[in-house]
N, C-alpha and C positions, 0 to 999 in steps of 0.2 A: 372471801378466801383469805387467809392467812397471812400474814407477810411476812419478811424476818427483817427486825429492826434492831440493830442496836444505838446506842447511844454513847457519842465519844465528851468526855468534862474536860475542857482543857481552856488554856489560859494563855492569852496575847504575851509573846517576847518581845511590844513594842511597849515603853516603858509612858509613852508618852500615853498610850492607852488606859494599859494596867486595869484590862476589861478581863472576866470570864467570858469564854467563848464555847456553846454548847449547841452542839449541831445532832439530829437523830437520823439515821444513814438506813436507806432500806433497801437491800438486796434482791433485784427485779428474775434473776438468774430463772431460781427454782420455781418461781411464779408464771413467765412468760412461754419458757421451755422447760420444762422438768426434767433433770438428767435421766436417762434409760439406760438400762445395761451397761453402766459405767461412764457413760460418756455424758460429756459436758456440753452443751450446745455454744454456739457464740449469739452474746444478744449487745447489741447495740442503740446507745443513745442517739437520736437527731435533735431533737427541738423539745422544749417543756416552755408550756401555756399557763397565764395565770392563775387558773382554776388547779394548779399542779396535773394537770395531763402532760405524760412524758409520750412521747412520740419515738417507737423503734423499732429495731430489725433483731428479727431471731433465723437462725440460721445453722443447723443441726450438718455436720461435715459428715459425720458416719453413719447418721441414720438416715441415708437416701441424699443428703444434700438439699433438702426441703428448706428454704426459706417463707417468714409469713412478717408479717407490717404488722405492728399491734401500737393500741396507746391504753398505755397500763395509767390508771388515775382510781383513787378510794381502794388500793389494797388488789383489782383484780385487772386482766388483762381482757380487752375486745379488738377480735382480729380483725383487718383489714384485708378485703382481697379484689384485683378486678374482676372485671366480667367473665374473663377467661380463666381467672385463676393464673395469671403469670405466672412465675416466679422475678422476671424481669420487674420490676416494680420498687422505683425506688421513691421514697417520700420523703422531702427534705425539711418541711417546713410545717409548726401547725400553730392556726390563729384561736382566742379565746374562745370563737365558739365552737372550735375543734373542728374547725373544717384543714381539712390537709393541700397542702398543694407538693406536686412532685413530676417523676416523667415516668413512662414505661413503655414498653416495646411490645407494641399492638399488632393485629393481623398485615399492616405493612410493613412489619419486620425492621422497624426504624424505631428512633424515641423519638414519644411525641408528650409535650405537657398534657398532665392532668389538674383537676380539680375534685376533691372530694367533699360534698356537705352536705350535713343534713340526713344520711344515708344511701347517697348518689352518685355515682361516680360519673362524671363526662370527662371525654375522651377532649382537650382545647383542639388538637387536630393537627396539620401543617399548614402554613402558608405556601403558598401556589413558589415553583422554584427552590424550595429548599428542600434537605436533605432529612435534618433532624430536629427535633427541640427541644428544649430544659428550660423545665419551670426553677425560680430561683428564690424565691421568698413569695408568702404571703403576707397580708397585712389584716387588721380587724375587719374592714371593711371587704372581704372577701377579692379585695384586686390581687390579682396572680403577676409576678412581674419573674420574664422567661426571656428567653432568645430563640431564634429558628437560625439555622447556620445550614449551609454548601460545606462539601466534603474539601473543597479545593478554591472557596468564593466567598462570599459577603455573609454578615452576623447581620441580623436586623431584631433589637431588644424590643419590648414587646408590656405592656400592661395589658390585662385582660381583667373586665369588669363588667358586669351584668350582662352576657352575653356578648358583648362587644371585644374584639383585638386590638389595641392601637398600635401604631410603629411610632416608638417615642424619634424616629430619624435621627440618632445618637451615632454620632464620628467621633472614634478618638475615646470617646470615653465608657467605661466599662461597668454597668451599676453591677452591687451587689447582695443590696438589703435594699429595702422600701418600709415606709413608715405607716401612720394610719393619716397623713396628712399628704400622702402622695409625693414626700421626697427621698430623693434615692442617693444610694451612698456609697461610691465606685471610686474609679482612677480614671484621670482624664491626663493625658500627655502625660504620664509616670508621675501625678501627683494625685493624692487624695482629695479627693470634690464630692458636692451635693449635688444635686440635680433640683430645682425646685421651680416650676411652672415655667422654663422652656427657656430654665435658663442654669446655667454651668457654675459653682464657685469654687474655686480652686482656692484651696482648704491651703497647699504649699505645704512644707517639710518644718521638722524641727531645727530650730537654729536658724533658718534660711539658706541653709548650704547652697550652693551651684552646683548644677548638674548629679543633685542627690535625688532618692525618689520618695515617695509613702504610697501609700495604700489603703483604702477605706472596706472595713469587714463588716461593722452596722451601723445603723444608725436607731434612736430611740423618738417619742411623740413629741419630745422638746426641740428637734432638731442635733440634738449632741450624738456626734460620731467617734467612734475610733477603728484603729486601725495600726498598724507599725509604720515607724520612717527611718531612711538607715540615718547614721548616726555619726560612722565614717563613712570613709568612700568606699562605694558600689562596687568602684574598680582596684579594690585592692582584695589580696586573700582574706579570709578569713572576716569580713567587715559586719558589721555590728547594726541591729535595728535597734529600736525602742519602740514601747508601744506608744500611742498618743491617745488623746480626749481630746476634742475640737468642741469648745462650748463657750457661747457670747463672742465668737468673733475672734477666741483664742485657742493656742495647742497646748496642752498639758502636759509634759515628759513623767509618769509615773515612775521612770527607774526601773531597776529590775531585783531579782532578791538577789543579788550579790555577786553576779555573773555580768556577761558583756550584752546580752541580747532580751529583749521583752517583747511578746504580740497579745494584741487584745486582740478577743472573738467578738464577746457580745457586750453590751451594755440594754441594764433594764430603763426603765421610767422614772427610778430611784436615781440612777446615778450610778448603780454599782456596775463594774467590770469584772469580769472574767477573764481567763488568757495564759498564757505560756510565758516562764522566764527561767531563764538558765542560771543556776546558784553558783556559789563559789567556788565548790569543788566541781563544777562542769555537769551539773547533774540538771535534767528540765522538771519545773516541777509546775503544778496548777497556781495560780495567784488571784485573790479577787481583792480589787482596788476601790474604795470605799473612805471616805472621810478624808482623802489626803494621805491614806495608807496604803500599802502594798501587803496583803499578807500572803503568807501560804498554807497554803489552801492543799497542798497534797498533804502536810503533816499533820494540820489541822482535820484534816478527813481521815487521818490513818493510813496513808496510801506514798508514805514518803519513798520507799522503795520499789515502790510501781510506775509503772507512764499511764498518767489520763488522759484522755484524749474526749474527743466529740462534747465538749464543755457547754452548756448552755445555762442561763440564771430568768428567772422570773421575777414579776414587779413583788412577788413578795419575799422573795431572796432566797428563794428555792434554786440547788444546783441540781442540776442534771448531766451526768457523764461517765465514760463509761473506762473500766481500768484495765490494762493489759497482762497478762499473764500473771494472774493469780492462781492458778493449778495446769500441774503437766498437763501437756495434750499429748495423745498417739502423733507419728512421726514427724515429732518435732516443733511443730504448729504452739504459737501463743493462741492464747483464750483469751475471750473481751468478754467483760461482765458489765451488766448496768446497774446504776445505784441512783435514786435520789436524796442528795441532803436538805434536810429542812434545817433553818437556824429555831432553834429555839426561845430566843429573844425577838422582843416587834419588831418589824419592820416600817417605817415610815411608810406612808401612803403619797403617791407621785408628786412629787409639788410642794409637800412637806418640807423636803430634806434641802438646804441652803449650805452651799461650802463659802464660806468668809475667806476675803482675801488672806486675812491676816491668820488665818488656819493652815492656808496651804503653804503659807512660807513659812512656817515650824518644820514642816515637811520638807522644806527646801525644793519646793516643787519648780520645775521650768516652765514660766508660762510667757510665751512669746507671739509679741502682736505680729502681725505680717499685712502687709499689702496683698488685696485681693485682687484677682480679676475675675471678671461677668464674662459668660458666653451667652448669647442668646440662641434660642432653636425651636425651631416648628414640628408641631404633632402632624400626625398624618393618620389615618385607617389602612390595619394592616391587609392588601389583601387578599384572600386566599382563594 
């Protein structure tokens, strides 16, 4: 099937680079949902796998309201459906060998995690007393890491792997990602932590402010997380994050492009970041953070006067993400369209790529040791 690809030539305004930068950007619109009788469907990015499968949501407002799951990969799209054919069906995450994990709203009229691989969907189910589930990340090795939650009562987090459910018995702390090494990468007492075999480490804030917070959004197979930490205080208007990198035992402040506030989404195996920063003239634009660098990544993709959103990057530095109102919609409504960028230059291979102390202070980068602390905690079988 065809695709539509262009290609943007452009060139680093960080001087310390003074690199060409050439990225080929392919437009999944026309591909996924094909406009009809005028109308534009909405398609959405989730997740993109290192094999370049992008993983997302098509969603047609005027043609009946039809939503379908697809993971477009080699130029053509293969849709995703449950049993029943939901339309409830949402799929957040997909691992290398493109198994998907997600939640959807089965014949008990609740959400309940799923798992998809191989061509199979199983339904993870509820655990006995709860209300509903969401699956939250997958990892290579097919573990599905989710929550079951009461409408009005207790979260009990949850791995799930080879048929088996665990109750990780997690108080206080909240994962978010999980790796292919089984650690996970949440917030524990308002600070960003790891989770690593039954036990807690409180990752703490930039600077080591008092009574400030962070937050953990991934974590990669090295161990290295990020996530934002505010930067002033919580308790005042208007206050400020920064994104961070938590790697060797330290937090990394990358800045922002030229605004008060920075969030990282994702980090690959490489190292590179993804993420949101607010520019100088108050504008948010995409940022992928790399060598010690901050660039922008909306101007750099052509998309400086759009909002990106749903960001995600692969180990071989493929983005995936989807842009906001790039053509009228009937009453009113913004359109979301999906694009993958591929960089046009190599990408190092995991393990390859070493940042030098003495690299990241050109960069004036912030990297601040902190006192850890350990929680320890015991697994249990979740049971339903």
């Amino acid at each position: 099937m065809k695709s539509n690809k262009f290609v943007f030539f452009l060139f680093s305004s960080f001087p310390a680079l003074a690199l060409a930068s050439q990225w080929t950007i392919e437009s999944l619109a026309d591909i996924v949902a094909p406009a009809t009788l005028g109308t534009i469907p909405y398609t959405f990015t989730r997740d993109i796998n290192s094999q370049g499968a992008v993983l997302g949501d098509t969603f047609n407002f005027i043609g009946g309201g039809s939503k379908r799951t697809f993971i477009y990969q080699d130029g053509a799209p293969t849709f995703i459906n449950t049993p029943s054919h939901s339309s409830d069906f949402y799929a957040k995450s997909i691992n290398n060998q493109g198994s998907i994990a997600g939640d959807w709203i089965s014949g008990r009229s609740s959400f309940s995690p799923f798992l998809f691989s191989n061509g199979e969907f199983k339904d993870l189910g509820l655990a006995a007393g709860y209300d509903y589930g969401v699956a939250v990340d997958i990892n290579n090795k097919n573990q599905v890491l989710g929550y079951y939650t009461q409408f009005y009562g207790t979260t009990a987090h949850f791995i799930y792997s080879e048929g088996k459910t665990t109750n990780l018995n997690l108080t206080n702390f909240v994962p978010t990602a999980l790796n292919d090494l089984g650690q996970l990468a949440g917030a524990y007492n308002g600070h960003a932590s790891i989770y690593s075999n039954g036990t807690i480490l409180d990752i703490g804030v930039l600077g080591e402010k008092t009574n400030y917070f962070s937050s953990a959004t991934d974590i990669n197979n090295h161990g290295e997380v990020v996530g934002d930490s505010y930067v002033t205080s919580p308790y005042i208007q208007n206050s400020s994050k920064h994104a961070f990198m938590f790697s060797g035992g330290s937090m990394v402040d990358p800045g922002t492009l030229g605004g008060s506030s920075s969030h990282a989404l994702r980090i690959n195996d490489i190292g590179q970041i993804v993420g949101l920063s607010s520019t100088a003239d108050n504008q948010q634009h995409a940022f992928l953070y790399e060598n010690g660098v901050m660039r922008d990544l909306s101007i750099e993709l052509g998309f400086a006067d759009k909002k990106l959103t749903n960001i995600s990057i692969n180990n071989t530095g493929q983005i995936a993400f989807t842009a906001v109102g790039l053509h009228p919609y009937p009453y009113g409504l913004d359109t979301y369209q999906s694009f993958i960028a591929t960089p046009n230059t190599s990408v190092p291979e995991p393990g390859a790529l070493v940042l030098s102390l003495s690299a990241l202070a050109l960069f004036r980068i912030s990297r601040i040791n902190h006192k850890r602390r350990l929680y320890h905690l015991d697994l249990s079988p979740l049971v339903g």
